[in-house]
The first five atom37 places (N, CA, C, CB, O) and aatype in JSON, in Angstrom:
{
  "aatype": [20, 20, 20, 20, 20, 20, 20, 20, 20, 20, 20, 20, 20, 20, 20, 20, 20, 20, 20, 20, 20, 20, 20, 20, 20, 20, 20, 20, 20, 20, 20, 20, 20, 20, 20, 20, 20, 20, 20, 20, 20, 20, 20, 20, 20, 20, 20, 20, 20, 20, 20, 20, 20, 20, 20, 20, 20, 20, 20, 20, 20, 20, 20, 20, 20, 20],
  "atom_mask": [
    [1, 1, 1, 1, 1],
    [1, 1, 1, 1, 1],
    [1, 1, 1, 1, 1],
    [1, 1, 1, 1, 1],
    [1, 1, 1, 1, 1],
    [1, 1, 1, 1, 1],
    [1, 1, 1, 1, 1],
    [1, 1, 1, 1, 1],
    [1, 1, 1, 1, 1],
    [1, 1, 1, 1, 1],
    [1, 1, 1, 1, 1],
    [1, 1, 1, 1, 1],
    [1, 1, 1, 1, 1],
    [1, 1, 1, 1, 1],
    [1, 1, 1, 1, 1],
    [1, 1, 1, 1, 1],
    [1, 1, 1, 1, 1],
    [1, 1, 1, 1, 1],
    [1, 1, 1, 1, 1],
    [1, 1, 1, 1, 1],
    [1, 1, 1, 1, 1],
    [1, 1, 1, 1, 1],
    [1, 1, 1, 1, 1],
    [1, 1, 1, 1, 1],
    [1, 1, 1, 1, 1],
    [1, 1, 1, 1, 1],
    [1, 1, 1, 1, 1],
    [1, 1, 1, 1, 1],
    [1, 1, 1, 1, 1],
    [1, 1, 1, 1, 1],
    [1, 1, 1, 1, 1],
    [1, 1, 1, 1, 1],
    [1, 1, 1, 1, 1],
    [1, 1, 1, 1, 1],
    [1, 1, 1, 1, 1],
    [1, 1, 1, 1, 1],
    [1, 1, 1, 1, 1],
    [1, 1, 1, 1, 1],
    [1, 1, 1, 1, 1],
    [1, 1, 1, 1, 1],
    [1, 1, 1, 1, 1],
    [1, 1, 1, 1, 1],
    [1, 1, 1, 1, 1],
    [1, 1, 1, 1, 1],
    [1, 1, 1, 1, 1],
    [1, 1, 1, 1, 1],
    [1, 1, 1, 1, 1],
    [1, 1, 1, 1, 1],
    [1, 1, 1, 1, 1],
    [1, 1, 1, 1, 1],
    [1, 1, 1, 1, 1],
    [1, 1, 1, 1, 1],
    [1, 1, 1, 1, 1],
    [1, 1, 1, 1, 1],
    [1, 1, 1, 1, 1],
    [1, 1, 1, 1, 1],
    [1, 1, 1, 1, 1],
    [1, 1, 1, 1, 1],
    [1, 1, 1, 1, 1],
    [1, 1, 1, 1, 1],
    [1, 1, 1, 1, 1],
    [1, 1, 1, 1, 1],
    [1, 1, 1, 1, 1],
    [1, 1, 1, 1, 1],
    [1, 1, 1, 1, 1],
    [1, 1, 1, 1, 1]
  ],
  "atom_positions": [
    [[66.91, 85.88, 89.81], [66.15, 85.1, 88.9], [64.97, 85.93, 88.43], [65.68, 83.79, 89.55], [64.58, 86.73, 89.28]],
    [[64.34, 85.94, 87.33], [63.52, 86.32, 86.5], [61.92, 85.26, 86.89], [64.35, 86.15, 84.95], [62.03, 84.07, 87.16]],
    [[61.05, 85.72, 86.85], [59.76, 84.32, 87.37], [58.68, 84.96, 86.81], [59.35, 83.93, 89.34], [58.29, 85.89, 87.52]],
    [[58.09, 84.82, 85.86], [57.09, 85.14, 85.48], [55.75, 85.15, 85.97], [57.15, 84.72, 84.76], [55.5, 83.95, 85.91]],
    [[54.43, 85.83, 86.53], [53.64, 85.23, 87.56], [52.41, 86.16, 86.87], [54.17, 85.44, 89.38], [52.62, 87.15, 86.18]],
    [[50.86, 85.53, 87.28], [49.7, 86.34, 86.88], [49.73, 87.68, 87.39], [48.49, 85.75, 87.3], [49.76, 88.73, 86.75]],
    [[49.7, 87.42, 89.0], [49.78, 89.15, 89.6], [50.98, 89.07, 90.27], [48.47, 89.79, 90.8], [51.55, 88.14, 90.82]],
    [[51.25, 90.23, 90.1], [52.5, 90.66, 90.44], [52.55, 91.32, 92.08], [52.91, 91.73, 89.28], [53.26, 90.83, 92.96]],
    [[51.81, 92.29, 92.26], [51.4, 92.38, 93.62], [51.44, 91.11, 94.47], [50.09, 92.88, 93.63], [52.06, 90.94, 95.52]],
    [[50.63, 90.22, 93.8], [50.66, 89.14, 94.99], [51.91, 88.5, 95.57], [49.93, 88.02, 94.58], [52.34, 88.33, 96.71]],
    [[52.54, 88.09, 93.71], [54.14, 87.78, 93.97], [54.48, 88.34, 94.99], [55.13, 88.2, 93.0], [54.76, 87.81, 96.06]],
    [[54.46, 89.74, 94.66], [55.86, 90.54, 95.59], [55.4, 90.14, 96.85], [56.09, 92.47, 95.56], [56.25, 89.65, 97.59]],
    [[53.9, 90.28, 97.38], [53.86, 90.12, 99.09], [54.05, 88.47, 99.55], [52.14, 90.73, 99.75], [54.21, 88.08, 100.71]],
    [[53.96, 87.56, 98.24], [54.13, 86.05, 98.45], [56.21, 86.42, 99.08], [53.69, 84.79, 96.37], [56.67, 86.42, 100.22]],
    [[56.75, 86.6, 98.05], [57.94, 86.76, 98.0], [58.69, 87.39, 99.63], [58.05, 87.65, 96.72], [59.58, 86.85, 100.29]],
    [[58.01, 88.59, 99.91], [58.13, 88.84, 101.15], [58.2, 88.0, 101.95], [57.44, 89.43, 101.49], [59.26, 87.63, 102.46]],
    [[56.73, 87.4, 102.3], [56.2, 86.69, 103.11], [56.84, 85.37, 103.52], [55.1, 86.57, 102.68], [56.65, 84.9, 104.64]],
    [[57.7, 84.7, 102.46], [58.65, 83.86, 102.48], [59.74, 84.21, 103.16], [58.94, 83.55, 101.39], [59.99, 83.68, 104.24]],
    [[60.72, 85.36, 102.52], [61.86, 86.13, 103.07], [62.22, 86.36, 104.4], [61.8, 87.21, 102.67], [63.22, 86.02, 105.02]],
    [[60.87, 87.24, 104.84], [60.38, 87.42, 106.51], [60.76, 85.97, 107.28], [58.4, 87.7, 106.67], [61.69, 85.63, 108.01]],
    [[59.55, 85.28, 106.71], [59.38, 83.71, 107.03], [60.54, 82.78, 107.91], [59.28, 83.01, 105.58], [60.37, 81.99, 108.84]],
    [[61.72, 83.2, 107.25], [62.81, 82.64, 107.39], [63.97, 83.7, 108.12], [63.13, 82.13, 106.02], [65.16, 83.39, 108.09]],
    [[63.55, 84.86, 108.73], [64.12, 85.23, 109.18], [65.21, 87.15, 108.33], [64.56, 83.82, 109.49], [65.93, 88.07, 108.72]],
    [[64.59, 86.68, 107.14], [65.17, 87.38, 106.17], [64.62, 88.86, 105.85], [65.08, 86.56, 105.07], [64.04, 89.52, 106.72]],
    [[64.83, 89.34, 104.56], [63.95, 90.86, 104.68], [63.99, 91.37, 103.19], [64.78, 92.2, 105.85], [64.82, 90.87, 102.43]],
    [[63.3, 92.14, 102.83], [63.55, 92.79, 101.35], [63.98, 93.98, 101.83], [62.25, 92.97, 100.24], [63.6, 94.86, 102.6]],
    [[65.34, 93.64, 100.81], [66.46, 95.21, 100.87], [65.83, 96.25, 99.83], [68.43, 94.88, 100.21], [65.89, 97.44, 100.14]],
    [[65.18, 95.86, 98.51], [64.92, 96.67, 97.99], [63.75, 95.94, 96.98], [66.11, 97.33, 97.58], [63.64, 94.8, 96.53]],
    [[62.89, 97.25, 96.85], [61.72, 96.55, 95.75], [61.45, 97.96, 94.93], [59.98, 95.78, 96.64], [61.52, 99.07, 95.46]],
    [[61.13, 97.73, 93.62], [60.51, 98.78, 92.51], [59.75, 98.37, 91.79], [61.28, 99.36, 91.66], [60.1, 97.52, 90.98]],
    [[58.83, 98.7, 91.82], [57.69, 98.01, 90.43], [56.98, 99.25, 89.83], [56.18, 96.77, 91.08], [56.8, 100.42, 90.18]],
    [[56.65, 98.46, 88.73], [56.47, 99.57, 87.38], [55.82, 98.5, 86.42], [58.19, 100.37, 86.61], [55.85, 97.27, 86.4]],
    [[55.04, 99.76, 85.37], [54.08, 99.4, 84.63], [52.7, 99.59, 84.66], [54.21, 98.48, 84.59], [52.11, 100.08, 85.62]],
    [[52.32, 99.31, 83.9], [50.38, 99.57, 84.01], [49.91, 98.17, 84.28], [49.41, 100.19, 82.28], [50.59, 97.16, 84.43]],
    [[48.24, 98.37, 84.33], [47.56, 96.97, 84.34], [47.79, 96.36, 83.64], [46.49, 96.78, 84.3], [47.51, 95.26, 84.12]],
    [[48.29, 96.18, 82.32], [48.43, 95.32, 81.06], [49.65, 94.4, 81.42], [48.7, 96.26, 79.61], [49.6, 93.17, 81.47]],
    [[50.95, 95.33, 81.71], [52.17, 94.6, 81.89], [52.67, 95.3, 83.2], [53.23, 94.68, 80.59], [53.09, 96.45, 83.14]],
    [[52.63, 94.7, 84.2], [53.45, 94.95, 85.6], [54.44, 93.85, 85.83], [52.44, 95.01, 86.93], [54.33, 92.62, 85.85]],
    [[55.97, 95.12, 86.1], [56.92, 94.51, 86.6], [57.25, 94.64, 88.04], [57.84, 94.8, 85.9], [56.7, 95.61, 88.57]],
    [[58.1, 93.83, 88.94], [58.5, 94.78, 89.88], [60.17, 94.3, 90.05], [57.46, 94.7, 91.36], [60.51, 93.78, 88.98]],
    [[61.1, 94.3, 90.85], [62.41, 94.56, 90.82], [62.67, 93.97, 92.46], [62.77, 96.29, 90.39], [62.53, 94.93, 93.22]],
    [[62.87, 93.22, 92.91], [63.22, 92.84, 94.39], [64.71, 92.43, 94.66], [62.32, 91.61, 94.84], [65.29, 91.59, 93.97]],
    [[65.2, 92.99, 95.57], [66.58, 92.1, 96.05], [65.93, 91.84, 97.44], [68.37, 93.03, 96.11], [65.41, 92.64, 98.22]],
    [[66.12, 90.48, 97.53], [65.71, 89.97, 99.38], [67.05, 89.31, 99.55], [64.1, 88.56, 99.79], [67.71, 88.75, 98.68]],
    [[67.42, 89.51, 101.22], [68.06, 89.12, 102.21], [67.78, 87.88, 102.77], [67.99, 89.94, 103.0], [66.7, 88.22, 103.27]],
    [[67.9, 86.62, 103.1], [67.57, 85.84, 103.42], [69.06, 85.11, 104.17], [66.78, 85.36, 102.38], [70.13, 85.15, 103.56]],
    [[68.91, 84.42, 105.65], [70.04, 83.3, 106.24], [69.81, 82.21, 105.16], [69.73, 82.62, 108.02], [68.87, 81.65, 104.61]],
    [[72.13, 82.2, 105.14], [72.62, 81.57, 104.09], [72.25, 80.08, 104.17], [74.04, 81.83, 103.99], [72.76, 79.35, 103.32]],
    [[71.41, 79.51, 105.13], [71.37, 78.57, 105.61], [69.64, 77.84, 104.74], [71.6, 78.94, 107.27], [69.42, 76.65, 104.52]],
    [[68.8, 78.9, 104.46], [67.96, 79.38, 104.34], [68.07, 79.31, 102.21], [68.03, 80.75, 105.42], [67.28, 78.89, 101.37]],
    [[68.81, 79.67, 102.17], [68.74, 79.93, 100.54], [68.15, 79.44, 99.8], [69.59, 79.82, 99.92], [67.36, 80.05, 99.08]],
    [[68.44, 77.64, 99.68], [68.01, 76.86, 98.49], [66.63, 76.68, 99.09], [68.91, 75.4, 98.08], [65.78, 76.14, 98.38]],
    [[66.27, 77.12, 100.43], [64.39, 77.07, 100.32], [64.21, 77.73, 99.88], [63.37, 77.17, 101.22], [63.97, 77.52, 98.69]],
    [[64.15, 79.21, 100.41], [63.95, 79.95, 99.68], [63.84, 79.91, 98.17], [64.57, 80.53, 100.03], [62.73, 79.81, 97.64]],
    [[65.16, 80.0, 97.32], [64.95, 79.76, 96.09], [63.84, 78.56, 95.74], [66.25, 79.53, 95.59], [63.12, 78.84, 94.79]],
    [[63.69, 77.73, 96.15], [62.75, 76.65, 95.43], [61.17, 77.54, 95.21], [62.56, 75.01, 96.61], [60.46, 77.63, 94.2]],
    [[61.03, 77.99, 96.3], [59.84, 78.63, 96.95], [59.63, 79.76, 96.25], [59.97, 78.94, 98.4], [58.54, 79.94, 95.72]],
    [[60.52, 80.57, 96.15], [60.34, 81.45, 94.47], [59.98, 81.12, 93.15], [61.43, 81.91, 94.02], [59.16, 81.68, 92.42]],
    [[60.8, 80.0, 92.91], [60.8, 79.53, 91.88], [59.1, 79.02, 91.47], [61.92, 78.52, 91.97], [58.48, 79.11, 90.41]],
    [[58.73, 78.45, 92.83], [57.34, 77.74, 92.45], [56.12, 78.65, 92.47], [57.02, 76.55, 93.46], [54.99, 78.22, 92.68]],
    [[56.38, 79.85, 92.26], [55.35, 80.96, 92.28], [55.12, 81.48, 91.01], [55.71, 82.08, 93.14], [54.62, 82.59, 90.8]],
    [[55.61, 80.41, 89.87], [55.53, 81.3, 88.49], [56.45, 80.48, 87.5], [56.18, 83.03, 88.67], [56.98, 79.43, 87.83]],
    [[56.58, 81.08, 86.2], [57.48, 80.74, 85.5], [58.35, 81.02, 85.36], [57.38, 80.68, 84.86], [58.47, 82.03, 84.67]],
    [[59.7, 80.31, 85.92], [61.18, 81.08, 85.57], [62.05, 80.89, 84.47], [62.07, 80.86, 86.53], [62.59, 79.86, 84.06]],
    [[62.1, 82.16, 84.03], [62.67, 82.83, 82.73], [63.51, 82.68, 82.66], [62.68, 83.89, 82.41], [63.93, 81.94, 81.77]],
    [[64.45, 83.36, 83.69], [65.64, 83.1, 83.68], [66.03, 83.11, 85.07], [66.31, 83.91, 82.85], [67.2, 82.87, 85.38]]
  ]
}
């Protein structure tokens, strides 16, 4: 999913912090850009049991795009 958010840094360690949370982990992260426009790129791991929190909990950190 795509989520639009003010800082992006924060996202990513919110995003973690969830992932962990539940037992889960980030397989991979990249971020890029300057101060104006920062992106970053995450795939997290999370128990399948675990998912649709997770997802909600992403979702509510921003605007999702797509």
């Amino acid at each position: 999913m795509s989520v639009e958010v003010l800082d992006v840094p924060a996202a990513s360690a919110r995003v973690r912090a969830i992932a962990e949370g539940v037992g889960g982990f980030v397989e991979q992260l990249s971020s890029y850009g300057d101060d104006e426009f920062k992106q970053s790129s995450m795939t997290v791991r999370v128990p399948q049991d675990e998912f649709f929190s997770v997802f909600e909990q992403i979702k509510a950190l921003g605007n999702v795009q797509n």
